[in-house]
C-alpha positions in Angstrom: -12.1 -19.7 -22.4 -14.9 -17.6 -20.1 -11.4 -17.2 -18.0 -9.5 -15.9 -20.7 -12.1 -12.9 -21.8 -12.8 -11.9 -18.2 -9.0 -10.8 -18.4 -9.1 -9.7 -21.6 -11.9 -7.1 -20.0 -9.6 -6.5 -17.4 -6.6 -5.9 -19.5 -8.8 -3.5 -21.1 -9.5 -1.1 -18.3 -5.7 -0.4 -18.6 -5.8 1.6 -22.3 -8.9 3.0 -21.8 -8.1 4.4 -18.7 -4.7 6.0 -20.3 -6.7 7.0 -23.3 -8.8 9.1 -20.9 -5.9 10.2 -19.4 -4.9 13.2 -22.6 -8.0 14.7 -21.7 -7.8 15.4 -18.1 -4.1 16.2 -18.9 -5.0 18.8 -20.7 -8.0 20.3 -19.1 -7.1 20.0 -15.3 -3.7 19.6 -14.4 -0.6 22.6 -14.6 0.6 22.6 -18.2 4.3 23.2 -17.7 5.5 20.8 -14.6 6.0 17.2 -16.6 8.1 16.2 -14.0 6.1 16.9 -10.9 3.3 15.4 -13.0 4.7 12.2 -13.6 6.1 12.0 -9.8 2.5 13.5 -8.7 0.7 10.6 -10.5 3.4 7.5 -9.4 4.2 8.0 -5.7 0.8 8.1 -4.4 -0.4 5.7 -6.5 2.0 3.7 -5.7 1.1 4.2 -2.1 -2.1 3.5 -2.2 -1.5 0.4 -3.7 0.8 -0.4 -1.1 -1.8 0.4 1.6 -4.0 -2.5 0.1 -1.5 -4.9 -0.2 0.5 -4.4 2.8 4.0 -6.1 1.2 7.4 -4.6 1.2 10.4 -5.7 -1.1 12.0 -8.5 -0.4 15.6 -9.8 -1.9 16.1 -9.4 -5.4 12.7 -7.4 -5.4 14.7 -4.2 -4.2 16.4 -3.5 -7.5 13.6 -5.1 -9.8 11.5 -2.8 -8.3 13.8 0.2 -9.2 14.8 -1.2 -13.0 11.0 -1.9 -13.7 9.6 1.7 -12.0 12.6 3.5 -14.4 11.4 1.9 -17.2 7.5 1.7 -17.0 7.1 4.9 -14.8 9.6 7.4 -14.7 11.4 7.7 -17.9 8.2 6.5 -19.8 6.4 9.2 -17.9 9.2 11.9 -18.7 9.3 10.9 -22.6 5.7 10.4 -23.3 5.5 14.4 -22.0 8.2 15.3 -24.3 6.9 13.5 -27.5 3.9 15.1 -26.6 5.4 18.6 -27.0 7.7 17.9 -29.8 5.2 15.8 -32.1 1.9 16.3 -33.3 -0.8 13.8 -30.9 -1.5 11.9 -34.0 2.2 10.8 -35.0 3.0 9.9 -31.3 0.1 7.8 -30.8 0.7 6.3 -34.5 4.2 5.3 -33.2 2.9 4.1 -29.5 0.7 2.0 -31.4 3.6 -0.1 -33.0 3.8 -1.2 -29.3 2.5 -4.4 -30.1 4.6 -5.8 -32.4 7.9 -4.6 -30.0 5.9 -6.5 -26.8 6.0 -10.0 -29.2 9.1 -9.9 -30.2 10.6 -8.8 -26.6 8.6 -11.5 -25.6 9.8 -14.1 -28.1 13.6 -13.1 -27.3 13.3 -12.8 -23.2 10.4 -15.6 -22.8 10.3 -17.9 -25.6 6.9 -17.0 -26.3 6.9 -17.2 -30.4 4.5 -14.7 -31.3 1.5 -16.2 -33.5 0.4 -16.0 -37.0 -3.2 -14.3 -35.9 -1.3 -11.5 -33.4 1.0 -10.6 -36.4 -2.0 -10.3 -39.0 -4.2 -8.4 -35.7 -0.9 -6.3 -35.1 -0.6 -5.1 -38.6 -4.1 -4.4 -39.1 -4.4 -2.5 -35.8 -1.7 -0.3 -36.7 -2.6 0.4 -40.2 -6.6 1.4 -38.3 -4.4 3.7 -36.0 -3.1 5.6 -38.8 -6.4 5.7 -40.8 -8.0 7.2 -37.2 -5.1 9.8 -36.5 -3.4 10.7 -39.7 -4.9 14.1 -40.9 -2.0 14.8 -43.8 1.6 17.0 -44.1 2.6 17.7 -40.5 6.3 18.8 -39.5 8.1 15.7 -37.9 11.1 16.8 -35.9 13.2 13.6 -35.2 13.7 14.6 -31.6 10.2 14.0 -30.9 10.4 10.8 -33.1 13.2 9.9 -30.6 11.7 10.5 -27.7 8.3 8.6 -29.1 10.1 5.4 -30.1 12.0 5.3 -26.6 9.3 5.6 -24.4 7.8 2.9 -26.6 11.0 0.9 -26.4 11.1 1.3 -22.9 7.2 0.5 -22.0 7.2 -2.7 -23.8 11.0 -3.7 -22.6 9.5 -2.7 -18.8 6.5 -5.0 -19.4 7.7 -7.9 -20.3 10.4 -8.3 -17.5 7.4 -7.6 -15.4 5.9 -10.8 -17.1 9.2 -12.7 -16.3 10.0 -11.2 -13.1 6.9 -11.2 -11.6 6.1 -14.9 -11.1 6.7 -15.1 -7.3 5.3 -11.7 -6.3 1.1 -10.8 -6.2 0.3 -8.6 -8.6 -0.4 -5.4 -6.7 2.6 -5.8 -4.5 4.7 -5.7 -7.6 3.2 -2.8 -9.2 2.6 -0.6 -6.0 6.9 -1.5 -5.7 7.1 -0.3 -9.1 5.7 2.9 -8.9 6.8 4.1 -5.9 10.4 3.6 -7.2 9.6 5.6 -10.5 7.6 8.2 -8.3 11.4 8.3 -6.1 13.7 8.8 -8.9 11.8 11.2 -10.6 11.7 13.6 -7.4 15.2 15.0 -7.2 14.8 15.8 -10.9 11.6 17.6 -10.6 12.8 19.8 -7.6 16.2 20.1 -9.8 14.6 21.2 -13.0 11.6 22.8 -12.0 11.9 24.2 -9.2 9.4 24.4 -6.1 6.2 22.3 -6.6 3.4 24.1 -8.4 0.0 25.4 -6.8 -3.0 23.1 -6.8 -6.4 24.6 -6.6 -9.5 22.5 -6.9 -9.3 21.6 -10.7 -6.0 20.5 -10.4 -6.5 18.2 -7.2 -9.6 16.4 -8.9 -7.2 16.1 -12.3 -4.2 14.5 -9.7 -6.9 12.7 -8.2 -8.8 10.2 -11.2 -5.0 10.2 -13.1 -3.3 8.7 -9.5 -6.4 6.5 -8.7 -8.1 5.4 -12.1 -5.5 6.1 -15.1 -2.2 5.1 -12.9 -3.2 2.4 -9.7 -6.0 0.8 -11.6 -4.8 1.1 -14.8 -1.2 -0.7 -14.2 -2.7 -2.8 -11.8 -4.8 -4.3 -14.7 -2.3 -4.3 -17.2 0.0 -6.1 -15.2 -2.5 -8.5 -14.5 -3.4 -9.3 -17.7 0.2 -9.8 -18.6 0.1 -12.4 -16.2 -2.8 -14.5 -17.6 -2.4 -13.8 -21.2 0.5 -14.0 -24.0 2.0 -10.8 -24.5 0.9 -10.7 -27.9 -2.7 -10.2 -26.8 -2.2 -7.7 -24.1 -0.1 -5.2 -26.4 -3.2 -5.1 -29.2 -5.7 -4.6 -26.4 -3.4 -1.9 -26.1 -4.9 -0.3 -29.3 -7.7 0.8 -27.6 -5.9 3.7 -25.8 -5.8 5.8 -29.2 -9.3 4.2 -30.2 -10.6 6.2 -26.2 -8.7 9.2 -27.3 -10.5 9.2 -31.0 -14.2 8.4 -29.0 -13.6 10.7 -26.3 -12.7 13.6 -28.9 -16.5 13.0 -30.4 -18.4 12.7 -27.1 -16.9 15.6 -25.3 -15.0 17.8 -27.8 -17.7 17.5 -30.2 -15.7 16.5 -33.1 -17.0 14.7 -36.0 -15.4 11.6 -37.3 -14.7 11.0 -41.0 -15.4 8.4 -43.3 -11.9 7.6 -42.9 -11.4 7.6 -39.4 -14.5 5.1 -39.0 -12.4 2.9 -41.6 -9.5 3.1 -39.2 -11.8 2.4 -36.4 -13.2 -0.7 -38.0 -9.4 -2.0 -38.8 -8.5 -1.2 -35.4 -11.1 -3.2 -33.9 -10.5 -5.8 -36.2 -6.8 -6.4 -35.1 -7.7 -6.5 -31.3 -10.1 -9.0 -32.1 -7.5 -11.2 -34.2 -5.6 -11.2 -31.1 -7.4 -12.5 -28.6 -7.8 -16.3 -27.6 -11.1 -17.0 -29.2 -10.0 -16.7 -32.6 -7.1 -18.5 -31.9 -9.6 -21.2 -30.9 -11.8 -20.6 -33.9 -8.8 -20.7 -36.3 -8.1 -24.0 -34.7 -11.7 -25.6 -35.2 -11.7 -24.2 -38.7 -7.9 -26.2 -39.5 -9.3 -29.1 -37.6 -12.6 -29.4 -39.7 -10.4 -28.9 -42.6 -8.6 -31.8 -41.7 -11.2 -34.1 -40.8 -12.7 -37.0 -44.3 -15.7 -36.2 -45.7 -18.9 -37.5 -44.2 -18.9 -41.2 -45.1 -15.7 -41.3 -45.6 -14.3 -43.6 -43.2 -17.5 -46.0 -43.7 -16.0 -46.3 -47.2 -12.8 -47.0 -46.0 -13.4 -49.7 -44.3 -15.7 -51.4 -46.4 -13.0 -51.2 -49.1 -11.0 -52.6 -46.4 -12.9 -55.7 -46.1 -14.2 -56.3 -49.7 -12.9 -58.7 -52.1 -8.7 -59.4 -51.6 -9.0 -58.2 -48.0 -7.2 -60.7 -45.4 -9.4 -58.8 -42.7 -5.9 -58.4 -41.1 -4.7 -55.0 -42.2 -2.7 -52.8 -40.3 -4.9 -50.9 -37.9 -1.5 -48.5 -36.8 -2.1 -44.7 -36.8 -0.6 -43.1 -39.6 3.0 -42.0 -38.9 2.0 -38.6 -37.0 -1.4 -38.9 -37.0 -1.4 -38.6 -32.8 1.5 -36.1 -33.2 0.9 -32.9 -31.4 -0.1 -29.8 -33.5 3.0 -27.9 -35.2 5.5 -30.7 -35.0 6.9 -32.7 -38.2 
């Protein structure tokens, strides 16, 4: 169980490092190069990565790389960007956060991993907490931008779990350090295509490159990958909550903004629905069912003493109960 949490803290690094990542967006890096962005934060990172593991490809590993790099790095990249421009931040994080939910049943379709009764209830309350938190009323919803939300969504939680079923033979770093120098590859050509020569950098900008390459990009999808290793998809995708949860926080430490009754509501429910998720309820869930099941105290003293009394051959059958040993969930 100790195990399970330590990734569950490590899984967690991954969303809070992306929900960081809108910030120094914004503040340091140029505002109108989405492309060279997203190439500018994979390759290197990718890279570096590489430099630590010291693996190339290696048989089927050449076009996994490039399938998973499309689909977690450089379309997801490209879209996120776009929904950013085309939808207000709080209707594209409210339809990221549905991630979970996608993750299980990808999950249950391409690894028979049945999602569970505790990460649908923590999946539901997490995203209704997401809309409490970012919600602010009327806004003008362009279905473009919906578009481009619910296919980098799509395509993030599609990327992720083939990573989980791909990945079994390959280290974890290795795999991702493949991954995003692939995404960081195809996106080139279409950055030089589209935009033109690469923009000007001045000190601002290479510190903004530098923590979203190194902290919101290596580490991040390092960790995530990771965790989607050692736990059931279910769980990693509502530790994902916490990316709009850093972006709310961050917005009140640094922005100065003040959060409302309801946004601490949505906070609460948020929280709430990560914690549903993760393996120690599952295991206190289980101990409550178990004690549930379990006679009353003095119960089977009782038993058997009826068992003996007066009529009793002393013989009776001592057989387990058809299914009594049977293992949990079957008939």
């Amino acid at each position: 169980m100790e195990a399970k949490f330590r990734w569950v803290l490590v899984t967690a690094t991954a969303p809070v490092a992306w929900g960081t990542n809108y910030f120094v967006t914004q503040q340091f890096l140029p505002p109108d190069r989405p492309l060279y962005g997203a190439a500018v934060r994979a390759l290197p990172a990718g890279l570096l990565l590489l430099l630590v593991a010291r693996k190339r490809p290696h048989g089927s590993w050449w076009w996994k790389s490039l399938v998973l790099g499309t689909l977690n790095m450089s379309a997801f990249f490209a879209l996120i960007y776009l929904s950013a421009q085309l939808l207000p931040t709080s209707i594209a994080s409210m339809i990221m956060a549905t991630s979970p939910v996608v993750m299980m049943l990808l999950a249950w379709a391409l690894l028979s991993e049945r999602p569970r009764a505790l990460h649908l209830a923590g999946a539901g309350i997490g995203v209704a907490g997401v809309c409490l938190m970012l919600f602010a009323g009327a806004t003008a919803v362009g279905a473009p931008g919906v578009l481009a939300s619910i296919a980098a969504m799509v395509l993030s939680s599609t990327g992720a779990v083939l990573a989980t079923r791909w990945s079994a033979d390959v280290d974890v770093l290795s795999s991702t350090s493949w991954q995003l120098i692939a995404g960081g590859i195809v996106l080139v050509p279409f950055a030089v295509a589209v935009e033109g020569p690469p923009p000007p950098l001045d000190g601002p900008s290479i510190f903004g490159f530098g923590y979203v390459t190194v902290v919101a990009t290596a580490l991040a999808f390092a960790a995530w990958f990771a965790g989607l290793r050692h736990l059931p998809a279910g769980t990693v995708g509502l530790v994902g909550l916490l990316n709009p949860v850093t972006g709310v926080l961050l917005g009140t430490t640094i922005a100065g903004e003040t959060l409302t009754a309801q946004q601490l509501c949505g906070l609460a429910l948020t929280f709430l629905g990560i914690l549903l998720g993760q393996p120690a309820a599952a295991r206190l869930a289980a101990l409550v069912r178990g004690r549930g099941d379990r006679p009353p105290p003095g119960g089977e003293a009782r038993a058997g003493a009826e068992a003996t009394g007066p009529g009793s051959t002393g013989r009776e059958d001592r057989r387990p109960a058809a299914g009594a040993n049977a293992p949990s969930g079957t008939a």
